[in-house]
C-alpha positions in Angstrom: 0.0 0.0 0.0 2.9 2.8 0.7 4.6 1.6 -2.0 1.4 2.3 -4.2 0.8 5.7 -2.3 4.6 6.9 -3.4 3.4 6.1 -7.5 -0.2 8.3 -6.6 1.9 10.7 -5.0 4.7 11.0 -7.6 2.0 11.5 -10.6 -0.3 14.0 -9.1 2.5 15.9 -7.6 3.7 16.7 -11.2 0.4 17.2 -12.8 0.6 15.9 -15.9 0.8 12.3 -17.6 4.5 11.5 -16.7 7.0 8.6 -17.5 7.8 5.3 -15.5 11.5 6.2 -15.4 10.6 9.9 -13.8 8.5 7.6 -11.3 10.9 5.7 -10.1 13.6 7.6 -9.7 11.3 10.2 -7.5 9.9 7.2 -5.7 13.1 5.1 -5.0 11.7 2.4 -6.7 12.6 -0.2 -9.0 11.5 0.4 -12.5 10.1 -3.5 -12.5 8.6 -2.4 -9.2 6.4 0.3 -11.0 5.7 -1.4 -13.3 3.9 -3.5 -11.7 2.4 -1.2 -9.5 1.2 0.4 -12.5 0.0 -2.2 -14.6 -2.4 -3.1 -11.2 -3.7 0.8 -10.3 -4.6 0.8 -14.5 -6.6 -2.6 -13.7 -8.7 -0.6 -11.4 -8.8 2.7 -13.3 -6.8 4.3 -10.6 -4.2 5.3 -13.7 -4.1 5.7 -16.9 -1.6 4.9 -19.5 -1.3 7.2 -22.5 -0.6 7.2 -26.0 3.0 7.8 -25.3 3.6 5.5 -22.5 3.2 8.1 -19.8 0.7 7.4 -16.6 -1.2 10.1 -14.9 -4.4 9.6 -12.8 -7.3 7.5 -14.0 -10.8 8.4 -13.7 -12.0 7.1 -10.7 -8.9 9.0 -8.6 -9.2 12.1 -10.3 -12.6 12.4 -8.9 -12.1 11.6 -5.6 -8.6 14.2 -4.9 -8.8 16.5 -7.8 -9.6 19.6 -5.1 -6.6 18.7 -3.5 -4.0 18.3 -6.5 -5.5 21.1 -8.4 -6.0 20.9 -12.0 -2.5 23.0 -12.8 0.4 21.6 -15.0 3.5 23.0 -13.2 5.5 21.9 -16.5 3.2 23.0 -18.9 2.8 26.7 -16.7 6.2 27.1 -16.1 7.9 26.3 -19.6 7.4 29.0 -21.2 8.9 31.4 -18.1 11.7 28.9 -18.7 12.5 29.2 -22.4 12.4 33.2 -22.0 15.3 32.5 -19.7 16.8 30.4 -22.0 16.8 33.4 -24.5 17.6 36.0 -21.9 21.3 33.9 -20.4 21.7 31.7 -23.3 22.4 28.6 -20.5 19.5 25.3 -19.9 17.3 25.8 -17.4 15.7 23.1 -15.5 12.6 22.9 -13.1 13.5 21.1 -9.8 10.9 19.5 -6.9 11.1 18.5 -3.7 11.5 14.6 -3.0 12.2 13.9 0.3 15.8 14.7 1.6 16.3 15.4 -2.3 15.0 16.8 -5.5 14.3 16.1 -8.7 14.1 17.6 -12.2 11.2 17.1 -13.9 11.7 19.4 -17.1 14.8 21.2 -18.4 15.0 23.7 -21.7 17.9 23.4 -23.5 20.2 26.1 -24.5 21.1 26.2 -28.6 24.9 26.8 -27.4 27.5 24.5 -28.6 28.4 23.3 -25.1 25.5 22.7 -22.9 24.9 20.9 -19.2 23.2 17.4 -20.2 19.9 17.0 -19.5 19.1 16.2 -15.6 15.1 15.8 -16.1 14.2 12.8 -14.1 17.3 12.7 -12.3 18.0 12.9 -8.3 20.4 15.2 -6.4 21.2 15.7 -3.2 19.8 19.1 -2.1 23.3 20.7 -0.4 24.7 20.4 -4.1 22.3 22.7 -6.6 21.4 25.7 -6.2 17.8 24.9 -6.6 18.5 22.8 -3.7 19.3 25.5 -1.2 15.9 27.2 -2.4 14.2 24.2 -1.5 16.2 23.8 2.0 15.3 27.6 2.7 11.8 26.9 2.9 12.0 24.4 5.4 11.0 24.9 8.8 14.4 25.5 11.1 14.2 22.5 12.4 14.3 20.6 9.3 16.7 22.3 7.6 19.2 21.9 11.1 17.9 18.2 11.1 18.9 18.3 7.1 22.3 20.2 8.0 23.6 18.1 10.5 23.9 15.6 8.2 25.8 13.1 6.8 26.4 15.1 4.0 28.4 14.2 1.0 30.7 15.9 -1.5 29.7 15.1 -4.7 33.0 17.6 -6.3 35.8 19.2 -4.5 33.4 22.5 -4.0 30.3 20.8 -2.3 29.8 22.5 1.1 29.7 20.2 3.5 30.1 22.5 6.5 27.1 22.9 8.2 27.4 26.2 9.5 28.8 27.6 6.4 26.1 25.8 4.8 23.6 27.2 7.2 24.6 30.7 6.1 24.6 30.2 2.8 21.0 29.0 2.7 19.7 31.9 5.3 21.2 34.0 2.4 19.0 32.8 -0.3 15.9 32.9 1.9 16.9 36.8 2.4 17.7 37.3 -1.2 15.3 34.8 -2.9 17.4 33.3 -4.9 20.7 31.2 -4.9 23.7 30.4 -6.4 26.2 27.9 -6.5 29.2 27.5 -8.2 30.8 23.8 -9.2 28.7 22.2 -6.1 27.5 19.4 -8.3 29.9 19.0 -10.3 33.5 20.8 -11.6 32.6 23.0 -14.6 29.2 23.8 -14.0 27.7 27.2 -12.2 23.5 27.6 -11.3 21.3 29.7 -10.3 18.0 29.1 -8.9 14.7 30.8 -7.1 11.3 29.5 -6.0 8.1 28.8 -7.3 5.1 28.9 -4.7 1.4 27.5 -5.4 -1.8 29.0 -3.8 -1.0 28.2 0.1 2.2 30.4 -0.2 4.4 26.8 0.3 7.6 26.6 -2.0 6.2 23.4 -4.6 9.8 23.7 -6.9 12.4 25.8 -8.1 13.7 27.3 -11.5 17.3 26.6 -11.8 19.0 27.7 -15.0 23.0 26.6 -15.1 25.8 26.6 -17.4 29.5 25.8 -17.7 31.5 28.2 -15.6 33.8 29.0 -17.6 30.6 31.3 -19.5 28.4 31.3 -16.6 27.7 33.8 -15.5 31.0 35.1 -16.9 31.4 38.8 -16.0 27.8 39.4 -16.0 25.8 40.7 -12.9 25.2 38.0 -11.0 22.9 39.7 -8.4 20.6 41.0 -11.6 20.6 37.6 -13.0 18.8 36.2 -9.8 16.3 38.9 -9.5 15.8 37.8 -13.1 14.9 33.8 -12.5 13.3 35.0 -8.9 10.8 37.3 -11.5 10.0 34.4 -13.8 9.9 32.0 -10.5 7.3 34.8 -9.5 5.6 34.9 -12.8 5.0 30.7 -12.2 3.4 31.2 -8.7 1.4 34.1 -9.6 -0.3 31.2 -12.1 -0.4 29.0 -9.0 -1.9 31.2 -6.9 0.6 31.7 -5.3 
């Protein structure tokens, strides 16, 4: 039964018919796992499988919690706030949500340059290493984000904070500023910016997060401007929320 909960929860939270592999990876599950799990919620209509092999909620579900997951698409709202930025810094820009002590992208617009970041949608990341994970660590309560902080936490490159005290600071920074930035945490090479998108109960639902390689991003641009920029279109997103 939690096991079957986790699927529910993974498709309504994203709104929109969505693929096994995205599933699994923001449940923890095997893909054979939700498979099956699917194939059995579609027996009963709880899920539907579409054209394209994606599942969202069947029927008889939809009915029953549509007034709580809302009828927005958080992909299809935010996308095109995310290709402007695309235009605007040249760099991909992804769309991050909470999962548990991590996140997940579940869309990312991809830059025309040459050299690009490869695309992250569907994959997990510890949230001390993205920038879109210290916006979603800002809007925990203190006593998650300590609970969070005190770790373990682990380096994923040689520039991962992994002090919690610095790490504290850096987050109570981005709550102050509304947005964050990061430079190399994930991995060497690669910069990011991000800010958070609210829906109608004022909580923080998922973050926009364009990023880049550093050695162009953000180059000798202002970065300070550049975040008021994604917190805008991160603003623009929850305004269509209701947030």
């Amino acid at each position: 039964m939690e096991r079957a909960f986790a699927v529910i929860r993974a498709i309504g939270r994203n709104g929109q018919a969505v693929p096994l592999a995205l599933i699994a990876s923001e449940t923890g599950l095997p893909k054979s796992t939700v498979s099956r799990l699917l194939g059995t919620m579609v027996g009963i209509g709880a899920v539907e499988r579409v054209a394209d092999g994606r599942y969202s909620m069947g029927s008889e579900l939809r009915a029953m919690v549509q007034p709580a997951v809302g009828p927005t698409d958080l992909i299809g709202v935010a996308a095109p706030y995310l290709r402007e930025l695309v235009d605007e810094l040249g760099e991909d820009v992804g769309l991050a949500i909470p999962a548990g002590e991590s996140l997940i992208y579940i869309d990312q617009v991809q830059s025309p340059q040459p050299v690009t970041v490869q695309d992250w949608t569907g994959e997990r990341f510890d949230l001390h290493t993205t920038a879109a994970g210290y916006v979603l660590l800002a809007a925990r309560s203190e006593a998650d984000r300590a609970r969070y902080l005190a770790g373990p936490l682990q380096q994923s490159s040689p520039s991962t904070e992994i002090d919690p005290s610095r790490l504290a600071e850096l987050v109570a920074e981005c709550a102050d500023s509304g947005y964050a930035w990061t430079f190399e945490a994930w991995a060497p090479g690669i910069n990011g910016v991000a800010a958070p998108v609210r829906d109608s109960s004022g909580s923080v639902v998922a973050a926009i997060n364009p990023f880049g390689p550093a050695y162009r991003f953000p180059g000798s641009a202002d970065r300070a401007a550049i975040g008021r920029r994604v917190a805008d279109a991160a603003d623009q997103v929850s305004q269509h929320l209701g947030g």
